[in-house]
N, CA, C and O of each residue as an XYZ file, in Angstrom:
484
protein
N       6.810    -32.504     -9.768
C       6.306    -31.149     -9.867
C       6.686    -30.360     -8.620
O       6.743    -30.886     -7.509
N       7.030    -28.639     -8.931
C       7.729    -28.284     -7.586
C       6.022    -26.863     -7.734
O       5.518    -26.363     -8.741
N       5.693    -26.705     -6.360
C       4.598    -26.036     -6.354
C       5.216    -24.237     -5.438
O       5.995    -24.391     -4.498
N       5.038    -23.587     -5.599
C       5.343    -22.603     -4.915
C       3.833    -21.386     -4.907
O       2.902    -21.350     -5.712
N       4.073    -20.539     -3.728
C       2.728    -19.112     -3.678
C       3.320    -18.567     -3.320
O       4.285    -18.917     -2.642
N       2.783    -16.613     -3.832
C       3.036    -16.180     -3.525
C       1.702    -15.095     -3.653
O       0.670    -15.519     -4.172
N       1.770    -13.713     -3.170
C       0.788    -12.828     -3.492
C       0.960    -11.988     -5.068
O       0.091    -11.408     -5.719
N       1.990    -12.125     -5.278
C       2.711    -11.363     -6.063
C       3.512    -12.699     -7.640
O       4.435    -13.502     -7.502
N       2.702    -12.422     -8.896
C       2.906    -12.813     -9.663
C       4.575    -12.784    -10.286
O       5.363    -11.907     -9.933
N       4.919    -13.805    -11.186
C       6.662    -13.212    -11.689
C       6.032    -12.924    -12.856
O       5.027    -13.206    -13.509
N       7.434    -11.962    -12.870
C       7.130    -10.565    -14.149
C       7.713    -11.216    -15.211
O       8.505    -12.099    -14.883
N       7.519    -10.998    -16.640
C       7.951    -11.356    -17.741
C       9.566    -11.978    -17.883
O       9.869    -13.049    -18.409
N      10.431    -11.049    -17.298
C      11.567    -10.991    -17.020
C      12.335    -12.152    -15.958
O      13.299    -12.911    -16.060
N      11.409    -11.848    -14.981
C      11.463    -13.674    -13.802
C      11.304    -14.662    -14.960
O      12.284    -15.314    -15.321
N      10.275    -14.785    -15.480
C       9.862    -16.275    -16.421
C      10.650    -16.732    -17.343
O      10.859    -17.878    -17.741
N      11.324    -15.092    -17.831
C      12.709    -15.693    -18.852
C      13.670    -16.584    -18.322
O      14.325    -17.432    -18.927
N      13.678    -16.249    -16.930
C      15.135    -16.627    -16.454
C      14.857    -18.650    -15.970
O      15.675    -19.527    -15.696
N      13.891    -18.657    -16.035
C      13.186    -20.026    -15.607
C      14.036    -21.254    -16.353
O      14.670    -20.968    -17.369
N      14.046    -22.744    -15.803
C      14.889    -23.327    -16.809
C      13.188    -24.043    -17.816
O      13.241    -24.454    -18.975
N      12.268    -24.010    -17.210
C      11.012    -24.067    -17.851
C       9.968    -23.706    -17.521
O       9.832    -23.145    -16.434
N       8.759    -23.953    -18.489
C       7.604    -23.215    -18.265
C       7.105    -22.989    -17.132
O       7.210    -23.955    -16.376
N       6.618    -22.129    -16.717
C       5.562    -21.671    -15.215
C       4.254    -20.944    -15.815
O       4.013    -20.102    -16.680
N       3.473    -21.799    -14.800
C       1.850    -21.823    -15.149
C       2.174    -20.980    -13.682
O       2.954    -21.185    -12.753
N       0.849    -19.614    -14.071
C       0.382    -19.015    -12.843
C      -1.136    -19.173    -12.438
O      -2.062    -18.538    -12.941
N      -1.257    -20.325    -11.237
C      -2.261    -20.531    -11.086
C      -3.529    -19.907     -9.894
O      -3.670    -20.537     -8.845
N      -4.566    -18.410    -10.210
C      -4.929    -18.165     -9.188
C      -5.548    -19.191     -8.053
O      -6.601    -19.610     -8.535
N      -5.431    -19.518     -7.321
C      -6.010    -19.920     -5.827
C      -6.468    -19.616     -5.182
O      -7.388    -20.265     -4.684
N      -6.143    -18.512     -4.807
C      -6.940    -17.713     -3.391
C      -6.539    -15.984     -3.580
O      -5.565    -15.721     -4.286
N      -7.245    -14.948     -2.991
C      -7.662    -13.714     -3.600
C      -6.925    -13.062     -2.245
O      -7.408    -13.527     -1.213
N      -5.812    -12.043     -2.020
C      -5.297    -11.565     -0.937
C      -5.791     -9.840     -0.708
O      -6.081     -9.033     -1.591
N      -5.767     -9.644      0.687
C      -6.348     -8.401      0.655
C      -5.530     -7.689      1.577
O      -5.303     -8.117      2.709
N      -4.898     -6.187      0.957
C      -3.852     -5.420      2.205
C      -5.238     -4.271      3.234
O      -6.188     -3.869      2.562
N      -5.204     -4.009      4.244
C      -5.858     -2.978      5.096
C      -4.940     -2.145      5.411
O      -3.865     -2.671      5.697
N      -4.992     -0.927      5.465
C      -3.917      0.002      6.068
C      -4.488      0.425      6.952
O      -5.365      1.233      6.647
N      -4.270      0.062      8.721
C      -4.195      0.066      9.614
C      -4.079      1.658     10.326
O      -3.467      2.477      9.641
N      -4.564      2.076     11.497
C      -4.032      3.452     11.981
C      -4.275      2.801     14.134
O      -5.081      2.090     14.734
N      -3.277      3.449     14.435
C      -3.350      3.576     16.413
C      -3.853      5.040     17.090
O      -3.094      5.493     17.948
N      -4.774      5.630     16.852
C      -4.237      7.074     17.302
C      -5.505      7.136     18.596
O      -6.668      6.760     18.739
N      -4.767      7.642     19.148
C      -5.646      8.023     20.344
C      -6.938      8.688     20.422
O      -7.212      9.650     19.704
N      -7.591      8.286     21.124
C      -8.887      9.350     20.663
C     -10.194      8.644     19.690
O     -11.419      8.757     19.698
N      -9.173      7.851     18.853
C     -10.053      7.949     17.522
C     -10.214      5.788     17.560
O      -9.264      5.021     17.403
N     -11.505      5.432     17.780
C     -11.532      4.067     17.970
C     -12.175      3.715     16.965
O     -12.684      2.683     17.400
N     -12.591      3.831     15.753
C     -12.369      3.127     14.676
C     -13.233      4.173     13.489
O     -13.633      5.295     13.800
N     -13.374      3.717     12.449
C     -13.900      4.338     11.272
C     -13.598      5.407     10.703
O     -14.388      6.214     10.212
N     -12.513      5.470     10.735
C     -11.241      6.758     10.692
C     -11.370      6.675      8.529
O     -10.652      5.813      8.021
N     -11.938      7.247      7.887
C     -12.090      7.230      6.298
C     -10.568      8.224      5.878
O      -9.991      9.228      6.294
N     -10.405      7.131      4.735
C      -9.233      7.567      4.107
C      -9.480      7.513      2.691
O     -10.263      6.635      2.329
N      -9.084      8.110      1.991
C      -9.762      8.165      0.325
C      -8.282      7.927     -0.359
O      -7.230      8.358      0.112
N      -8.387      7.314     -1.317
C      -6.790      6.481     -2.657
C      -5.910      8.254     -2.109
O      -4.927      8.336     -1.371
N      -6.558      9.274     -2.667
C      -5.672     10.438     -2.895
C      -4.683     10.485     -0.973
O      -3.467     10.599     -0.814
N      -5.490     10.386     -0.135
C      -5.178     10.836      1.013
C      -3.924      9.672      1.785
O      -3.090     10.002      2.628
N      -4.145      8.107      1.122
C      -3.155      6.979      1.511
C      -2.164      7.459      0.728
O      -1.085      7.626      1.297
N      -2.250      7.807     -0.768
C      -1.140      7.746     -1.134
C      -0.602      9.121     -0.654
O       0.627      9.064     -0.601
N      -0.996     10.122     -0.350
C      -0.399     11.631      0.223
C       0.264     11.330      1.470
O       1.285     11.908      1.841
N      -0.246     10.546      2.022
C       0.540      9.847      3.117
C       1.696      9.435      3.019
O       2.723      9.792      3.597
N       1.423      8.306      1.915
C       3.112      7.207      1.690
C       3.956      8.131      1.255
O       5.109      8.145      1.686
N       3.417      9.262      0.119
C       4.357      9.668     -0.503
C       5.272     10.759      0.583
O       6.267     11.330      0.135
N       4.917     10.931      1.738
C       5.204     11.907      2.655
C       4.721     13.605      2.337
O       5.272     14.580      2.847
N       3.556     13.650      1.363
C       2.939     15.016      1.351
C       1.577     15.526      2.564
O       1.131     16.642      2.829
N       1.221     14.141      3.093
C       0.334     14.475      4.129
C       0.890     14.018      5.493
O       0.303     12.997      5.849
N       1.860     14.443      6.413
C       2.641     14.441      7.733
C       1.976     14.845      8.853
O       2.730     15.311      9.707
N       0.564     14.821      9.203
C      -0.039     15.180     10.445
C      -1.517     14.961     10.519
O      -2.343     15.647      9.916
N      -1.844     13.730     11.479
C      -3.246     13.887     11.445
C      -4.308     14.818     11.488
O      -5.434     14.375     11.260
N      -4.168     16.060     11.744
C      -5.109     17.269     11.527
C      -5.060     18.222     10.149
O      -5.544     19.319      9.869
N      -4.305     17.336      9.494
C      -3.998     17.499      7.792
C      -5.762     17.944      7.309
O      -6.663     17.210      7.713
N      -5.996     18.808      6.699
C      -7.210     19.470      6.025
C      -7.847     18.248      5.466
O      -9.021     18.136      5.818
N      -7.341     17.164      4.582
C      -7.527     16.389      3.469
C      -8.001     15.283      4.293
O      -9.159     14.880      4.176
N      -7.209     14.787      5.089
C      -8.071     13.946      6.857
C      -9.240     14.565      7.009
O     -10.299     14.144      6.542
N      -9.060     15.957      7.901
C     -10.165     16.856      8.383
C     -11.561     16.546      8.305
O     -12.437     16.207      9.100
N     -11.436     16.868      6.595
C     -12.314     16.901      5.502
C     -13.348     15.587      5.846
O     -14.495     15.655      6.287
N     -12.941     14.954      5.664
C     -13.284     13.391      5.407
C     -13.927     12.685      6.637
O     -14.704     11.735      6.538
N     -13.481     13.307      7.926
C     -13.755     12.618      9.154
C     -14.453     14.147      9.974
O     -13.885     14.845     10.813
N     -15.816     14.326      9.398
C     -16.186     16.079     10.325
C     -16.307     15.890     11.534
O     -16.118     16.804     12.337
N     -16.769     14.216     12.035
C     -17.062     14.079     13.171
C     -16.112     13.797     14.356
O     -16.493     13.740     15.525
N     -14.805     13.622     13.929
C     -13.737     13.235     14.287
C     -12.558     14.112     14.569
O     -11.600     14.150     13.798
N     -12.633     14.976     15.913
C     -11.100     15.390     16.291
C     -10.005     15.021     16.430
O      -9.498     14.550     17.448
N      -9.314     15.287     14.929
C      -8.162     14.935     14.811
C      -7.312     15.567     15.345
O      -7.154     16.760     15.085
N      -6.401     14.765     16.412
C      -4.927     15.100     16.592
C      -4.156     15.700     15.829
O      -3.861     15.364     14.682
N      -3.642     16.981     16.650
C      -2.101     17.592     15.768
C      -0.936     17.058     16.245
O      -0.117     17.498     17.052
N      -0.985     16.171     15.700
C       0.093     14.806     15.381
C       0.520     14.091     14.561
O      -0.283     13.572     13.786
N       1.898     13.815     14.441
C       2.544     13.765     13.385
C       1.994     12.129     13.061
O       1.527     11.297     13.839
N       2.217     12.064     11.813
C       1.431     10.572     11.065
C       2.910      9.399     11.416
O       3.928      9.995     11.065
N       3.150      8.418     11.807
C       4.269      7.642     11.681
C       4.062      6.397     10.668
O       3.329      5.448     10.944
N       4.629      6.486      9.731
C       4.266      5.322      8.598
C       5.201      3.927      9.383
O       6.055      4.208     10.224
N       4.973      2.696      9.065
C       5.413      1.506      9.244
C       5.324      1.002      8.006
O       4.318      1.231      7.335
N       6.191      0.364      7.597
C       5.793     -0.378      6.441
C       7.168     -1.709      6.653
O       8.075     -1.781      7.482
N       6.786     -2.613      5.504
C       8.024     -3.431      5.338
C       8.842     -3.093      4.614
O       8.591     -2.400      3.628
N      10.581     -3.697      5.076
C      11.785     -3.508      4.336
C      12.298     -4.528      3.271
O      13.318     -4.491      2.582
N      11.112     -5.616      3.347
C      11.676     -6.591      2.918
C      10.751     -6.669      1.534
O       9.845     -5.837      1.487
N      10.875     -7.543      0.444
C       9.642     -7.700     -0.260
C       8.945     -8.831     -0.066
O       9.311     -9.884      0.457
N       7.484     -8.403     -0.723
C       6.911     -9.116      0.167
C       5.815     -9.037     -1.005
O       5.825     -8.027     -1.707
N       4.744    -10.180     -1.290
C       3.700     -9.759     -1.802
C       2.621     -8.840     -1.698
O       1.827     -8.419     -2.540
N       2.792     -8.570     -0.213
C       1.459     -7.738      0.803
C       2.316     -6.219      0.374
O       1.821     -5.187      0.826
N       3.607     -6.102     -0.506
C       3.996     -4.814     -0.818
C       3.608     -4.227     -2.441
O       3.565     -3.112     -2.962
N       3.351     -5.682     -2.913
C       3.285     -6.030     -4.369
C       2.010     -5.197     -4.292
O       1.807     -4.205     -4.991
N       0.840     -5.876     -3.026
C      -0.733     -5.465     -3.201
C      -0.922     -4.105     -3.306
O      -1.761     -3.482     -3.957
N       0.052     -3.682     -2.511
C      -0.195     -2.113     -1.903
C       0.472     -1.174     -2.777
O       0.233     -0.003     -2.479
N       0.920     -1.271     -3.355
C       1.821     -0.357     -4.415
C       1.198     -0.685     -5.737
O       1.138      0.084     -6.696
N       0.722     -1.966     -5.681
C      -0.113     -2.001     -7.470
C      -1.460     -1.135     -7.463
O      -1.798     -0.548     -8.491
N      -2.549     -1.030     -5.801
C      -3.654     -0.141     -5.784
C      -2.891      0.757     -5.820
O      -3.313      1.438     -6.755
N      -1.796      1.365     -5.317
C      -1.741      2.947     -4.809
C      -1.213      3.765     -6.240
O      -1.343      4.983     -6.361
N      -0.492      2.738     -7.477
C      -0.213      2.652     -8.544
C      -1.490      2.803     -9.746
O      -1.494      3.624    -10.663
N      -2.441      1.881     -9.488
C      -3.915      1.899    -10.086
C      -4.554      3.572     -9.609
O      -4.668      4.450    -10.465
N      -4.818      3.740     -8.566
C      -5.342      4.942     -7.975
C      -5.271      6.242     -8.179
O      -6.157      7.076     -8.361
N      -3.797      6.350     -8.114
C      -3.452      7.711     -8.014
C      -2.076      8.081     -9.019
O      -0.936      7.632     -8.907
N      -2.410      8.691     -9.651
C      -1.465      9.558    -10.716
C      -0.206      9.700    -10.331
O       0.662      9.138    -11.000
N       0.231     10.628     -8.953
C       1.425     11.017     -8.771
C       2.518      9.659     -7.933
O       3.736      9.484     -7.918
N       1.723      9.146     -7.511
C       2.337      7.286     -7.057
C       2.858      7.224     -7.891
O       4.067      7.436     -7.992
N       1.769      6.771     -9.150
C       2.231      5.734    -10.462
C       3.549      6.471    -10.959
O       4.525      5.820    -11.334
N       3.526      8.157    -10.940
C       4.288      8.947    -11.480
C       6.142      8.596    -10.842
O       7.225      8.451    -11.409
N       5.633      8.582     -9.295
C       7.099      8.744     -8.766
C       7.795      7.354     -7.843
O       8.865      7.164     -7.265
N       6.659      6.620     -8.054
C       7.201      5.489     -7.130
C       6.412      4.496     -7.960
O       7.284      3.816     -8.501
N       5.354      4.097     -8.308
C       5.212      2.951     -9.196
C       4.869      1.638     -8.414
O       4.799      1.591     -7.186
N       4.629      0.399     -9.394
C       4.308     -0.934     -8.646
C       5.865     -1.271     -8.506
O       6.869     -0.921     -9.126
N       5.583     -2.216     -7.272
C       6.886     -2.729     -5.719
C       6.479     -3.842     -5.235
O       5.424     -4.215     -4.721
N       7.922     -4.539     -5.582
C       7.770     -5.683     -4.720
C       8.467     -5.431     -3.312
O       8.459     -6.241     -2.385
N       9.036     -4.253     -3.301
C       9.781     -4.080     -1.978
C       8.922     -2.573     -1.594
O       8.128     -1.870     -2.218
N       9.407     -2.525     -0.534
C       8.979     -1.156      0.215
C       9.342     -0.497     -0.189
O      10.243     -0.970     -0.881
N       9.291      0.665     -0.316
C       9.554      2.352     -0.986
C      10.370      3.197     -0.195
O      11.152      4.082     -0.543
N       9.932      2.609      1.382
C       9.946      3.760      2.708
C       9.502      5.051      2.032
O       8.776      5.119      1.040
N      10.117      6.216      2.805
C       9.386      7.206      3.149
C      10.304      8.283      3.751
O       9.828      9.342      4.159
C-alpha cells in the first residue's frame, strides 16, 4: 500500500488518470489565517470574507481603505499601501484559501475561483 497527504483533495479528473482506485481518507482538519505586519496596529485588526477577498482581488490597495476603516473604529489606520504575499507554488494551504474566498464571496468565485496554485495579484 502506497499512503500519501495532502490539504487539498484530487479532483475527479486526477482519479481518472490513476492506474487504480484512491480512497480519500479525512485525518486531520487544516486551517489557513491571513496574517497582517503593520505598524501601529498590534493585533485584532477585523477583516470581513468581502474585505480579504477585495484585497486579493486587488480592489482594496491601502490600509485606510473605508471598508478597513469601517470595521476597526478604534484603530488608526495607516495610509499605506496593502502588500499581498502569497505562494507561487501549489500548495494545499492555496487549495484552503481560494475554496473559502470561493464559498464567500460572489465576485472571487466569479473571476478567480477554487486554486490549487496562487492567483497573484
Amino acid at each position: 500500500m502506497n499512503f500519501g497527504a495532502t490539504d487539498a483533495p484530487m479532483t475527479e479528473e486526477e482519479m481518472k488518470k490513476t492506474p487504480g482506485p484512491i480512497l480519500h481518507i479525512p485525518t486531520a482538519l487544516g486551517a489557513v489565517v491571513p496574517v497582517y505586519n503593520l505598524a501601529g496596529v498590534e493585533s485584532g485588526l477585523k477583516l470581513t470574507p468581502d474585505v480579504l477577498a477585495g484585497i486579493y482581488l486587488g480592489r482594496i490597495t491601502r490600509w485606510n481603505d473605508p471598508k478597513i476603516a469601517e470595521l476597526n473604529k478604534t484603530v488608526t489606520m495607516p495610509n499605506a499601501d496593502i502588500v499581498v504575499a502569497h505562494r507561487s507554488d501549489g500548495s494545499g494551504t492555496t487549495d484552503i484559501f481560494t475554496n473559502y474566498l470561493t464559498t464567500v464571496n460572489a465576485e472571487w468565485r466569479a473571476k478567480v475561483g477554487r486554486a490549487r496554485r496562487s492567483t497573484g495579484r
